[in-house]
N, C-alpha and C positions, 0 to 999 in steps of 0.2 A: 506599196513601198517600192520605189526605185534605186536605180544604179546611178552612177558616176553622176558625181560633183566637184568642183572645185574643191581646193584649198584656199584659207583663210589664213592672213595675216596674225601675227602670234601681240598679244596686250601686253605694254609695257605695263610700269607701276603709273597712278595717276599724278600729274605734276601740283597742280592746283585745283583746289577746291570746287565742283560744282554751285552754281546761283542754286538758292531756292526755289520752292517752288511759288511760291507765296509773291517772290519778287516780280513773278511777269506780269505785264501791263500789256495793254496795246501800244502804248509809246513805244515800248522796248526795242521791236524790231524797226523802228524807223531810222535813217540814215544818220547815222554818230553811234546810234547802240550794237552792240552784235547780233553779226547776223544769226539766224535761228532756223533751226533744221526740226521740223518735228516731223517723229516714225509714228505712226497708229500702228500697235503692233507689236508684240515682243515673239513671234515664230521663229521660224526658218526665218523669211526676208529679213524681219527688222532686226533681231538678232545680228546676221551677216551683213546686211549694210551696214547698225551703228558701227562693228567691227571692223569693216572699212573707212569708213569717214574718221572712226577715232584715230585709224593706223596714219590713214593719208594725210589729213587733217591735221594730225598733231602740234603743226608749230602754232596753228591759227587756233586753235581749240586750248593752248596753254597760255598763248595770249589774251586771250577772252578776246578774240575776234569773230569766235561763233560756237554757239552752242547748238547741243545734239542732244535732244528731247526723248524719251522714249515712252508709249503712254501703252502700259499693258493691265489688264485687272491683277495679272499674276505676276508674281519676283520672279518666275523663272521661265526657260524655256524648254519643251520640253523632245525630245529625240524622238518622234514618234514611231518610227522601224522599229526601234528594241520594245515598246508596249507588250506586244505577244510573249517574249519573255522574260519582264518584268512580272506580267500575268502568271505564269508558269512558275514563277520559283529563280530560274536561273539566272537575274540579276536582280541586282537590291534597287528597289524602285528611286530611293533618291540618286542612284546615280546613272536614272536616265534622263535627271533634268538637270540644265544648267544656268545657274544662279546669275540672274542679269547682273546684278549689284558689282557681283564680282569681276563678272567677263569684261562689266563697259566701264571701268573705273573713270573715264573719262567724259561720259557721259551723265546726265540726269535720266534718271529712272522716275518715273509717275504711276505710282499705282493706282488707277483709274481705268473706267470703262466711256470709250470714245461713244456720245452722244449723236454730234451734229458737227459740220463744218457748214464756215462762210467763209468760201475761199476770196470773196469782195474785199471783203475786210483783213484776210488772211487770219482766221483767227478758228480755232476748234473747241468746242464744246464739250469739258468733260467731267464725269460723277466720278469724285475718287470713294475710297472706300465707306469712308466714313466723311460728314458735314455736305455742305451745298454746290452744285455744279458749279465749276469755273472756266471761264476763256484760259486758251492759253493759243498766245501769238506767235507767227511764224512768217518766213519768208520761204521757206523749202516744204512742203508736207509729202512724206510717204504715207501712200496708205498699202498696209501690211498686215489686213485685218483676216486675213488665212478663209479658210471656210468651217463649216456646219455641218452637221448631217442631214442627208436630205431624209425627211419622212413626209411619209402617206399619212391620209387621217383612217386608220386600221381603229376599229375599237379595241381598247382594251389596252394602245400601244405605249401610247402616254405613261398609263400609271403601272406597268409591268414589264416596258422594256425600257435596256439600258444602251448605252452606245461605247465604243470603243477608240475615241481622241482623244482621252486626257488621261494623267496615271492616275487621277482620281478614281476612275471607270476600271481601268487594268489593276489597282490594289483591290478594290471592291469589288469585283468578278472572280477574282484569284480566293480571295474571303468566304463569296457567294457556295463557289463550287466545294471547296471542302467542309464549309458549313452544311450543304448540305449531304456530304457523304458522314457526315457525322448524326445529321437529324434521322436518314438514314436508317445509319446502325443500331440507331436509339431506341426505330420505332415498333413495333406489333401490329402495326396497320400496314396491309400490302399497299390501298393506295395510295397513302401518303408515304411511302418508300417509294413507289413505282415514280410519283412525282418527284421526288426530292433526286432520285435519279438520272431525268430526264434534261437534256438540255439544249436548248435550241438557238439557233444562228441562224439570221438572217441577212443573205450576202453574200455571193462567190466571188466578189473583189480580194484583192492582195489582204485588206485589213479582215476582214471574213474571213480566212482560208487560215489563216497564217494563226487569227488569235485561237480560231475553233481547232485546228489540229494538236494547236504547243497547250492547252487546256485541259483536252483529251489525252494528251500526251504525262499532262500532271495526274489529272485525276487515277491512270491505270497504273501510274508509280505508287499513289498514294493506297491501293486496293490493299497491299499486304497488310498494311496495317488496322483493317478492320477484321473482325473474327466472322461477321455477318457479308462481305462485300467481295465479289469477283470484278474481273472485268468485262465479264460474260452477264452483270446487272446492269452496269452504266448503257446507258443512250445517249447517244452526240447525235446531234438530225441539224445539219446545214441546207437552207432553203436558197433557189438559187430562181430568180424569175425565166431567167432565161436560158437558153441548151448548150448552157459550157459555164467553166470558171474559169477564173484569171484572164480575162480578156486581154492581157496585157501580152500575152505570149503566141506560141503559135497552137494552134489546136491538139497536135502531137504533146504535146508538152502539158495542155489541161489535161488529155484523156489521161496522161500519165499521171496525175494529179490526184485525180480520182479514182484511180486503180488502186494509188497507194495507199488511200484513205480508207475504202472498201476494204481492202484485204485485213482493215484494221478493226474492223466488223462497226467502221462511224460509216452514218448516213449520209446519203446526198441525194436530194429532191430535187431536180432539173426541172424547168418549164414547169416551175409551180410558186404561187403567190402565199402569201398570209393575207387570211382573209379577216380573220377573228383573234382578240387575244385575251379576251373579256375573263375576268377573274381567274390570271393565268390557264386555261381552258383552250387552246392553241386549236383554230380549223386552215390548213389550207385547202388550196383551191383544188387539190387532186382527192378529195374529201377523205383525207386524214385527219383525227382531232386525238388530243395527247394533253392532257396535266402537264404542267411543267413551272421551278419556280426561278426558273433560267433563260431568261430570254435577249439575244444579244441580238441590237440591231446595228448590221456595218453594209446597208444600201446604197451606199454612195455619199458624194458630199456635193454641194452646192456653195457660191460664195455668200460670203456675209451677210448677212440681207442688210446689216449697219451700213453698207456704203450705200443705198438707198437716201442716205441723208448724207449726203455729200452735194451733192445737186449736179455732181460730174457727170458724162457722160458716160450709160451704162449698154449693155448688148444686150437682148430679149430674155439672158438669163440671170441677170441679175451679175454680172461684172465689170469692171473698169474698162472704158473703151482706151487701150494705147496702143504708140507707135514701138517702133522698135527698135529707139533709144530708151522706152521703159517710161518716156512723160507719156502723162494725159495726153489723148487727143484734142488738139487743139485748144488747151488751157497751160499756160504759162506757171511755173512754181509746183506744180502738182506732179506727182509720179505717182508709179503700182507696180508690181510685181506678183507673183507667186499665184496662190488658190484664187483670190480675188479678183484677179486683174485678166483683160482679154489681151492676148500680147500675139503680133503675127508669128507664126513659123519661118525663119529665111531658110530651113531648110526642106519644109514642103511647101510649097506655094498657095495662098488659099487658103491653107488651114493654122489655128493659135495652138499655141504650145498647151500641154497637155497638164490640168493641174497636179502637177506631182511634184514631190519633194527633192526628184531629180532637178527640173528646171528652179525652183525657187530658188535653192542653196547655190546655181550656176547666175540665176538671174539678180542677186540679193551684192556679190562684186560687180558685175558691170553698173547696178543702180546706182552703189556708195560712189563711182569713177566720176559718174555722167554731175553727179551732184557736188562733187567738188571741182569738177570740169566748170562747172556755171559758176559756180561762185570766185570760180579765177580765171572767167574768161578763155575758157580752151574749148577746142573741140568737143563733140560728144563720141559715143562709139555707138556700136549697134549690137545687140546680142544675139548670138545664133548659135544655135547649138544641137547635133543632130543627139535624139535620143539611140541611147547607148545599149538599153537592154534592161532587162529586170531580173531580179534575185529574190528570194522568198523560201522561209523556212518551214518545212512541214512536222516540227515535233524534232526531238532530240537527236540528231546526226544523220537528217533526213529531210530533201530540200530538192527545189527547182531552180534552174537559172537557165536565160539566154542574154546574152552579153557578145554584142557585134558578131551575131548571128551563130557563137559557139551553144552549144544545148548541151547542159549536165543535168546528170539526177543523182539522189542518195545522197552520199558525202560529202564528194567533190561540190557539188551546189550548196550545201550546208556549209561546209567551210568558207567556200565565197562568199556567200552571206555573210558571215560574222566577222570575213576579213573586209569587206568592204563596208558594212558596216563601222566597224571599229575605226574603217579611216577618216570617217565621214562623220564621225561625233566630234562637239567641239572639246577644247580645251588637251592639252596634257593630263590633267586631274583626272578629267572624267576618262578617258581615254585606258588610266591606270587603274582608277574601279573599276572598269568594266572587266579589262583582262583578269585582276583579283577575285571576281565573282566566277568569272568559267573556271581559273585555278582551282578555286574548292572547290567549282564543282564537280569537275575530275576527281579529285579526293575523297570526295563525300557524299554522302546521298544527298537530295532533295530534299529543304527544309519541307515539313508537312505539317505544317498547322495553321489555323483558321483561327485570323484575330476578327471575329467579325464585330467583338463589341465596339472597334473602330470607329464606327457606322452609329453606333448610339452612346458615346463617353460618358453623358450623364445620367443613364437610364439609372445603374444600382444607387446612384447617390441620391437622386430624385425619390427611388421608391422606398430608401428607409427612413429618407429625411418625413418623407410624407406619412410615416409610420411612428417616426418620433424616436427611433428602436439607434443601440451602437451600432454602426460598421463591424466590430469585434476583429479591426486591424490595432495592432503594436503600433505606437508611436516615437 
């Protein structure tokens, strides 16, 4: 998770009606119809461009002089910094996403997962949720397709590890954890206690550090309320391949990192791999082996592998080769930005901007500029932006930052976190959740309970139905 981003333009009400989606053709975009802007994407980028395009746009956009497309599998976008405490208890998960529908009134929203582009024909290829793939044409294409987690083929990792990008992952690990301090408490077997205790992370990245400590930071809240459980049972064991964490920072600032964590009586395994993870059965490579029915894996991330079917130009690892007005290299009508896309640094020479959600959210207004710049014949700009610093929360009032070379720990960093976070999520709405959830939470304890039937809704109704027997609920 990064620092400093722009600000974004505030959404009016919407004037007129979005087209269908049913309506586009390939005709469509041909000269007499309007023009057409499609985002692959609803993240950071595409989120913050349509935001731009619809603010700048506006009188062309009410004219039906051009529409602005947004093709995402999901209605929402989601704030990916507050995950870790969305995890934790200390904000309500829906309001760490924000609702396309809403934010782009003036847009069309597509819920659909982007297939293939033929940028010949200008036209992209997509599976919406439900019925059969459809073109949908354009004369502008962002792609804003974010990235993935990068994994190893580790056995075992597939079908026992989880990942930590969507709040699907951070409701469901939040579930995981106090379900299992409850199987726990439940049980008269030491090793399925010992297991149900255990929990392990893989990753000493920002997303690694941040989910594994605010986690650990729930679960030893939650210790009083079992009659069976200390904090002196739980295991937290952060795996980290290589000899430091948060590479984002200066070394001073990891080692403090891991002091803090330490003193916490949580794990950290430096210069060591996961080799095994076969029927929850955890071996790393410093030959430790551990039960465990907790396995978060935050290794890094890699782009899309979707833009693979673009036929754009890509860089050896898989992302959009651009310039740095933010178009495709050397192909007309195409843009990228954010996780995806390789974009130069003008403020190191040499080297692309760093995929992080600092540069997207910076990069995602100058792309909306550049795009309505072409569509009305103006200049372009170029983006540049020197990175600022990072911020990162370690657990409840306790936090790292360096920001234009200042270094805080403890409070002070944790407070900048959550003020700088707070300014960087979108909307007013959500902005006013989020303050409302830290309110109680000063007030109140930490919600402590485990909805894990979440995860399986129709299990009791399947197994009585299948028994033939009443529910023996009032109706």
């Amino acid at each position: 998770m990064s620092s400093a981003a722009s600000s974004v333009p505030t959404v009016g009400p919407m004037s007129s009606a979005a087209p269908s989606v049913q309506s586009l053709d390939p005709t469509a975009s041909r000269p007499g119809g309007p023009r057409r802007v499609l985002i692959l994407g609803g993240g950071y980028v595409g989120l913050y461009t349509a935001m731009r395009l619809q603010s700048t746009l506006r009188r062309e956009i009410n004219a039906g002089e051009v529409v602005v497309t947004v093709v995402d599998p999901r209605s929402y976008m989601t704030y990916q910094p507050f995950l870790p405490e969305a995890a934790s208890g200390s904000i309500e998960p829906r309001h760490v996403v924000v609702p396309l529908r809403r934010v782009l009134r003036r847009c069309e929203i597509v819920n659909a997962r982007f297939e293939s582009l033929d940028h010949e024909r200008r036209c992209a290829r997509v599976a919406p949720l439900h019925g059969p793939a459809h073109d949908i044409p354009y004369d502008q294409v962002v792609l804003a397709l974010g990235s993935v987690a990068r994994t190893l083929p580790i056995p075992g990792l597939a079908d026992h590890g989880i990942g930590f990008k969507t709040i699907e992952e951070a409701t469901f690990l939040r579930n995981q954890v106090l379900h299992s301090l409850d199987v726990a408490d439940a049980t008269t077997d030491p090793d399925r206690r010992r297991r149900s205790l255990t929990f392990c992370f893989v990753g000493g990245g920002y997303a690694g550090v941040e989910a594994f400590a605010e986690l650990a930071d729930m679960a030893e809240h939650a210790c009083p309320l079992y009659s069976t459980i200390t904090p002196a049972d739980l295991r937290f064991v952060l795996v980290e391949a290589t000899n430091r964490v948060l590479p984002e920072v200066d070394l001073d600032m990891a080692e403090y990192t891991i002091e803090q964590m330490r003193s916490r009586g949580l794990e950290i395994r430096l210069n060591t791999r996961l080799e095994s993870a076969v029927d929850g059965h955890v071996r790393l490579s410093d030959g430790e082996e551990f039960d465990t029915d907790t396995l978060v894996w935050t290794a890094g991330v890699k782009a899309n592998p979707r833009v693979a079917q673009t036929g754009l130009p890509l860089t050896d690892r898989g992302a959009v080769v651009c310039g740095t007005d933010l178009r495709v290299e050397g192909v007309e009508g195409a843009w990228a930005a954010g996780d995806c896309s390789a974009v130069p640094d003008l403020t190191q020479p040499g080297k692309l901007c760093a995929p992080s959600a600092q540069h997207a959210v910076r990069q995602a207004p100058v792309l909306g500029d550049n795009i309505a710049a072409v569509l009305r014949g103006r200049p372009l700009r170029q983006y540049k932006h020197a990175y600022a610093g990072s911020v990162a929360s370690l657990g409840l009032y306790k936090g790292v930052a360096q920001v234009y070379g200042v270094k805080l720990k403890g409070f002070p960093a944790w407070f900048m976190h959550r003020t700088y976070h707070l300014s960087r999520v979108p909307t007013l709405n959500r902005k006013a959740r989020v303050v409302s959830d830290w309110t109680l939470a000063l007030l109140f304890r930490r919600e402590i309970v485990s909805l894990g039937s979440f995860a399986e809704p129709f299990r009791e109704f399947r197994q009585v139905s299948a028994r033939g027997e009443d529910m023996g609920h009032d109706h």
